[in-house]
C-alpha positions in Angstrom: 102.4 111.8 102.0 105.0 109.6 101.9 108.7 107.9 101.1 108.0 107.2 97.3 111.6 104.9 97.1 115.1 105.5 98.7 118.3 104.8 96.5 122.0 104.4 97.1 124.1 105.0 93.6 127.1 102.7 94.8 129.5 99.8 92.9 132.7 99.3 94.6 134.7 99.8 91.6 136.1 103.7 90.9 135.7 105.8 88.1 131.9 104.4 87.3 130.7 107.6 87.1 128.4 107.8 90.2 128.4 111.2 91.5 127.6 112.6 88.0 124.5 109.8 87.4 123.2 111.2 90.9 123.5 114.9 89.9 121.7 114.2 86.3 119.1 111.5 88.0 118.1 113.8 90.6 117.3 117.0 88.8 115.7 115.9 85.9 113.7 113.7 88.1 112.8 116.7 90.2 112.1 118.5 86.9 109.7 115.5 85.6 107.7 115.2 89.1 107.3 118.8 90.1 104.9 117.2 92.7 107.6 114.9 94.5 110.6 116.2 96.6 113.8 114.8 95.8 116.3 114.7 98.6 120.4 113.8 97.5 122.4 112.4 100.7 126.1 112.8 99.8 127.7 110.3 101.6 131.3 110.2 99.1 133.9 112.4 101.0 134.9 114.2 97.8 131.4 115.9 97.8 131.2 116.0 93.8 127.6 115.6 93.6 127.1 118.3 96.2 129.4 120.6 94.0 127.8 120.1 90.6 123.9 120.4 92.7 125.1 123.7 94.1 126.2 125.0 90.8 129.7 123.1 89.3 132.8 124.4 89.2 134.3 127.3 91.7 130.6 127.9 92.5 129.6 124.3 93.9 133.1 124.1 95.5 132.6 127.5 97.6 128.8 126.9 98.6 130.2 123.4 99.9 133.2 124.3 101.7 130.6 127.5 103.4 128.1 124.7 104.1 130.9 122.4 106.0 132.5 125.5 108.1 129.4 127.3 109.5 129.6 126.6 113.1 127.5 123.6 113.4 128.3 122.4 109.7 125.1 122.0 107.3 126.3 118.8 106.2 126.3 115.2 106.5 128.9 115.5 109.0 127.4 118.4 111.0 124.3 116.2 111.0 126.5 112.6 112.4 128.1 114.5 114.7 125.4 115.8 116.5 123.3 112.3 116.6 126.5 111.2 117.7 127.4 113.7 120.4 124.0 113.4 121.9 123.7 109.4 122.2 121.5 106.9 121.8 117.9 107.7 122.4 118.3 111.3 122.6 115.8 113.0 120.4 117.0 113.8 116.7 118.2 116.9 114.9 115.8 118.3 113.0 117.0 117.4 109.5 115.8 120.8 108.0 118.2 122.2 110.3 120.9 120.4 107.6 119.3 120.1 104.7 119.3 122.7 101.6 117.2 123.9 98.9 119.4 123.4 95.9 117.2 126.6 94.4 118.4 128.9 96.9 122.3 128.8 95.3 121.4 127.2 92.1 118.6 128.9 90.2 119.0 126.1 87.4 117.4 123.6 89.3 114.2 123.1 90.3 112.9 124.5 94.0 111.8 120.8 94.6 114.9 119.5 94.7 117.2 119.1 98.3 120.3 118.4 99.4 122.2 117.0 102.8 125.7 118.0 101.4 128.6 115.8 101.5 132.0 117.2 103.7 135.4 115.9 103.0 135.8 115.6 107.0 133.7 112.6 106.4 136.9 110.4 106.1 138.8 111.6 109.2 135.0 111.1 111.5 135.0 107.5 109.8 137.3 106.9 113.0 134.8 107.8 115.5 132.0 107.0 113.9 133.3 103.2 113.9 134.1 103.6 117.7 130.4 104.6 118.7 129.3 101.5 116.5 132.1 99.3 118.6 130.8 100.0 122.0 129.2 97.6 124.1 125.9 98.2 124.8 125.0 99.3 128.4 121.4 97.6 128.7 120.2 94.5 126.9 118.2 97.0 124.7 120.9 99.1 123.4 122.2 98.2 120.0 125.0 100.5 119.2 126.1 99.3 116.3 122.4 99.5 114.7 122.0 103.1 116.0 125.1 104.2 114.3 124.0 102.3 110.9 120.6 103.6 111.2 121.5 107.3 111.4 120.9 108.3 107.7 117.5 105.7 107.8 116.4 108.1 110.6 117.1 110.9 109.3 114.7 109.9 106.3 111.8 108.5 108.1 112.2 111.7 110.4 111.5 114.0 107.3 109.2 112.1 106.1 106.8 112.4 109.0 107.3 115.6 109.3 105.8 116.4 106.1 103.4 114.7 105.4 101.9 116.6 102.5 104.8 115.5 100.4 106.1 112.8 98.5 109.9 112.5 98.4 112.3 110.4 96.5 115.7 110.2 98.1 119.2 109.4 96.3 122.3 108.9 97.9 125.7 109.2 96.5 128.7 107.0 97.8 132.2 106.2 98.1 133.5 103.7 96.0 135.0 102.0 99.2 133.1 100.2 101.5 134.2 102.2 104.8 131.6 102.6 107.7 130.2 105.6 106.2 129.4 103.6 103.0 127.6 100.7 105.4 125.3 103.6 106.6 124.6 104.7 103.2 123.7 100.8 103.0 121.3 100.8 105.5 119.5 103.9 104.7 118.2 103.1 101.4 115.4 100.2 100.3 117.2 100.3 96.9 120.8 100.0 94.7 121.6 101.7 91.3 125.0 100.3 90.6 126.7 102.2 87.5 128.9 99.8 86.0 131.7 100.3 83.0 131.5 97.6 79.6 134.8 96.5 80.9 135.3 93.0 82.7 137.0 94.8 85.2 132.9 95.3 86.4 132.9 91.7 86.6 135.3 91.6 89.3 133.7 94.4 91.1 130.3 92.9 90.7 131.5 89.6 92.5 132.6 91.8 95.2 130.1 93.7 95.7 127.9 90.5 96.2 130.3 89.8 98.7 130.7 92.6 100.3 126.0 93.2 101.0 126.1 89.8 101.5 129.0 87.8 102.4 130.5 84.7 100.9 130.0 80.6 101.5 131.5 79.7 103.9 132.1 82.6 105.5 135.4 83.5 106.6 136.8 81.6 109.8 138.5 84.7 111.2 136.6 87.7 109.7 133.5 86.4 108.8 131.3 86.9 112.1 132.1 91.1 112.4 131.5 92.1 108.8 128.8 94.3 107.4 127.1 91.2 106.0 126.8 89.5 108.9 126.1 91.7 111.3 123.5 94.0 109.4 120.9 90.5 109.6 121.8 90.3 112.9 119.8 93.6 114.0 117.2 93.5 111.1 118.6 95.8 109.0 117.9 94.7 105.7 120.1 94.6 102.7 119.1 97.1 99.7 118.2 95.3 96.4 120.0 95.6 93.0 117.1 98.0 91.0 118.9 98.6 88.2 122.6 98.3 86.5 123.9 101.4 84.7 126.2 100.8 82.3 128.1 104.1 81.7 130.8 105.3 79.5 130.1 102.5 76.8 131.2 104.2 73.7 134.5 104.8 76.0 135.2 101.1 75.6 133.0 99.4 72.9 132.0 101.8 70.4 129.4 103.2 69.3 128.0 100.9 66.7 128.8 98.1 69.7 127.6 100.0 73.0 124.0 98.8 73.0 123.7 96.3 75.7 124.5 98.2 78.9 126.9 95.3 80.2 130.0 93.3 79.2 129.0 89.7 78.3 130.9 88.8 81.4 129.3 91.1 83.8 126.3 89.7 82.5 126.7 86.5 83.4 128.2 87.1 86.8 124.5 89.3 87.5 122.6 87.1 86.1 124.3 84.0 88.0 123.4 85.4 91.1 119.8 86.4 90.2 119.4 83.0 89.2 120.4 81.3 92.7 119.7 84.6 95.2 116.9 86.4 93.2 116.0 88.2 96.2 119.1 90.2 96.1 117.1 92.2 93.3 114.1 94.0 93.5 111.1 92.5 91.9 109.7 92.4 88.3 106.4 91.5 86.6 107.8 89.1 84.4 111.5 86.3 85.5 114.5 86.6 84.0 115.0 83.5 82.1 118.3 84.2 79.7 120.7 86.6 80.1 119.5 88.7 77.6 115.8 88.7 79.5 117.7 89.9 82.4 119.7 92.9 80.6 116.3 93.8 79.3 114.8 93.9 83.2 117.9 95.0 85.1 120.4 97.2 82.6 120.1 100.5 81.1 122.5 101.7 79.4 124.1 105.3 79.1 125.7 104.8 75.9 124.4 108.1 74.7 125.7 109.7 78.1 128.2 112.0 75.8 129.7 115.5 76.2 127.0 117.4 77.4 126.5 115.3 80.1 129.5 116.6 81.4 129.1 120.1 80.3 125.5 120.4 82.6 127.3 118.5 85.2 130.1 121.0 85.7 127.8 123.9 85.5 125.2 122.6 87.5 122.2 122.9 84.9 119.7 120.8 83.7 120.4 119.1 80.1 116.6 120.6 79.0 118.4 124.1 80.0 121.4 123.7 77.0 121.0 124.9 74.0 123.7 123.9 71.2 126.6 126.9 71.5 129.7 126.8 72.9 130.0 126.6 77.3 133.0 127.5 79.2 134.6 124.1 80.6 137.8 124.6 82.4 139.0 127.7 80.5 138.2 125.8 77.3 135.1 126.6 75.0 133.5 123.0 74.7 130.9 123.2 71.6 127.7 121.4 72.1 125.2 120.1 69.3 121.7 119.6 69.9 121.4 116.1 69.0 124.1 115.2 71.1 122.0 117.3 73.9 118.6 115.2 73.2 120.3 112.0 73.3 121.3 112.4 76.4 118.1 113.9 77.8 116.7 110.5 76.4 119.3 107.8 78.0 118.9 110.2 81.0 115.4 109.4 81.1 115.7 105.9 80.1 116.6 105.7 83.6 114.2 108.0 85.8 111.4 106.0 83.5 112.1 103.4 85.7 112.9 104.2 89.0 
C-alpha cells in the first residue's frame, strides 16, 4: 500500500530513554494495527532496542550478536556495507535479505512487527562510511555525499515498493551523538520523536539539537559550510520535523503529584521559541500554538506513568498487555509488579501511539 509515516526517536542528550520508548512504541503499535507492518531501524551502536525486540536480557543479546556474525551480517551494518562495497548506482540489496521478523525469536510480539538490527561495529564503519560521503564526485551527476545519507531512505522506499499490499510504519532508534550514522538516520525519516527528561539539562540539549538539524545565525565562519545542516539543503534532503516531545522519567525528577506537564518550564519555552519564529521545524497541527501551554498540549506527551513495568517488559521483550501482576525475574532479582502500575503504563504508552 504504502509508507504510513517514518520516525527517528533521537535528542542529543543521553540517558532520555530512547531505545526503550522505541521497543514499547513499536510493539504495542504493531499490536494496535494488526493491519500495518512496523519496521524498527537500529541505528544506536549499543543495539538495546534490537536486544529487548529479540527477547531482553541473554536472549536479545545472543540473537543480536548471531545476527551481526553470519557471514554477510543481517544487520544494519551488513546492509551499509554492501550498498557501500557496490557503489553508487549499483542496484540495491534486497532489504528482506537483512531484515527480521521479530516473531520468529520472540513469540511475545506480534508477527507484524520487523526489525533491521542494530551491530555495535556500527562505530568503528562510522570511519568509512564518512570517507565514501567525502569523495569527490566523478561526473557532474554523482552526489556522494547524498548517496551515503540516503542509504537508510532507500532502503525504505525499496520495501515499500516491493510490497505493495502493505502499509508500514517505520521507527528508528539513534545514538545520542550526532556521528554520520546518526545524519543518515536524519535523512531517512519524514518525522522526530525527541524523548526529553523534566530537567533543564533538556533545555540545553534542545538548543542544540536545533542547531545541530539546522544550524545557527550566522553560521560559523570556519565550520559552518560542511555541516550536516548545511549541506543536507544543499542536495534536497529535507530535515525531519519535531512530531512530538516525550517527556520521560518525570516522577524521577518532579514527583508525582508535580510530573503532569511533560516538560520543564524551561524546555518549554526554548520549544516553543522556536515554533514561534521557525514553525516549520514542526510537523503540522489543526489548530496554532499560541501560549506555551497550547503548545505542550499539541507537541508534549508525557510518560509520567512510564513506571516499573515498563522496564520489566522491556528487559524481557514482552508486550505490557502480556503482564500480569506477579513477580518477574529482573537481573537475578524478583521485581513485583501490580496491575495498576501495569495499566498505567499501557495508557501513557498509548497516549503516544494515539497520536503518531
Amino acid at each position: 500500500m504504502s509508507l504510513r509515516e517514518s520516525y527517528a526517536v533521537w535528542n542529543n542528550k543521553g540517558g532520555v530513554g530512547k531505545s526503550t520508548i522505541t521497543f514499547h512504541i513499536a510493539a504495542r503499535f504493531a499490536e494496535q494495527n494488526p493491519d500495518t507492518n512496523v519496521l524498527v531501524i537500529d541505528l544506536c551502536p549499543q543495539a538495546n532496542s534490537s536486544m529487548m525486540l529479540l527477547g531482553g536480557g541473554n536472549a536479545g543479546e545472543t540473537h543480536v550478536l548471531n545476527f551481526c556474525t553470519e557471514p554477510t551480517p543481517r544487520s544494519v551494518v551488513g546492509y551499509l556495507s554492501n550498498v557501500l562495497a557496490a557503489g553508487s548506482g549499483a542496484p540495491l540489496p534486497d532489504p528482506n535479505s537483512f531484515i527480521v521478523q521479530v516473531s520468529n525469536h520472540n513469540e511475545h510480539l506480534t508477527d507484524n512487527l520487523y526489525l533491521l538490527p542494530g551491530d555495535g561495529n556500527l562505530e568503528p564503519m562510522a570511519p568509512a562510511i564518512s570517507g565514501a560521503a567525502a569523495q569527490p564526485p566523478l561526473t557532474p551527476q554523482a552526489q556522494p555525499w547524498r548517496w551515503v545519507h540516503m542509504v537508510f531512505r532507500e532502503l525504505i522506499d525499496n520495501l515499500v515498493a516491493q510490497d505493495t499490499d502493505q502499509e508500514w510504519l517505520v521507527l528508528v532508534d539513534t545514538n545520542p551523538s550526532f556521528s554520520i550514522y546518526t545524519e543518515l538516520a536524519m535523512c531517512a525519516v519524514n518525522r522526530l520523536i525527541t524523548p526529553v527528561n523534566a530537567d533543564d539539562s533538556s533545555r540545553v540539549a534542545t538548543n542544540a539539537m536545533f542547531i545541530l538539524l539546522h544550524g545557527q545565525n550566522p553560521p560559523h565562519p570556519v565550520y559552518g559550510s560542511w555541516t550536516f545542516a548545511s549541506r543536507a539543503p544543499q542536495f534536497g534532503i529535507q530535515i525531519p520535523q519535531i512530531h512530538l516531545v516525550v517527556g520521560n522519567r518525570l516522577t524521577q525528577y518532579q514527583g508525582a503529584a508535580t510530573a503532569f506537564a511533560a516538560l520543564s518550564d524551561a524546555t518549554a519555552d526554548t520549544l516553543f521559541h522556536a515554533y514561534q519564529t521557525h514553525p516549520t521545524y514542526f510537523t503540522d497541527r489543526d489548530s496554532t500554538a499560541t501560549s506555551v501551554q497550547q503548545f505542550r498540549d499539541l507537541y508534549s506527551v508525557p510518560l509520567r506513568d512510564f513506571n516499573t513495568a515498563g522496564v520489566v517488559a522491556a528487559h524481557l521483550g514482552q508486550r505490557l498487555s502480556n503482564l500480569t501482576g506477579r513477580h518477574y525475574p529482573v537481573h537475578g532479582t524478583q521485581v513485583q509488579l501490580v496491575r495498576d502500575r501495569i495499566d498505567e503504563c499501557i495508557s501513557a504508552i498509548d497516549a503516544v501511539t494515539s497520536r503518531l
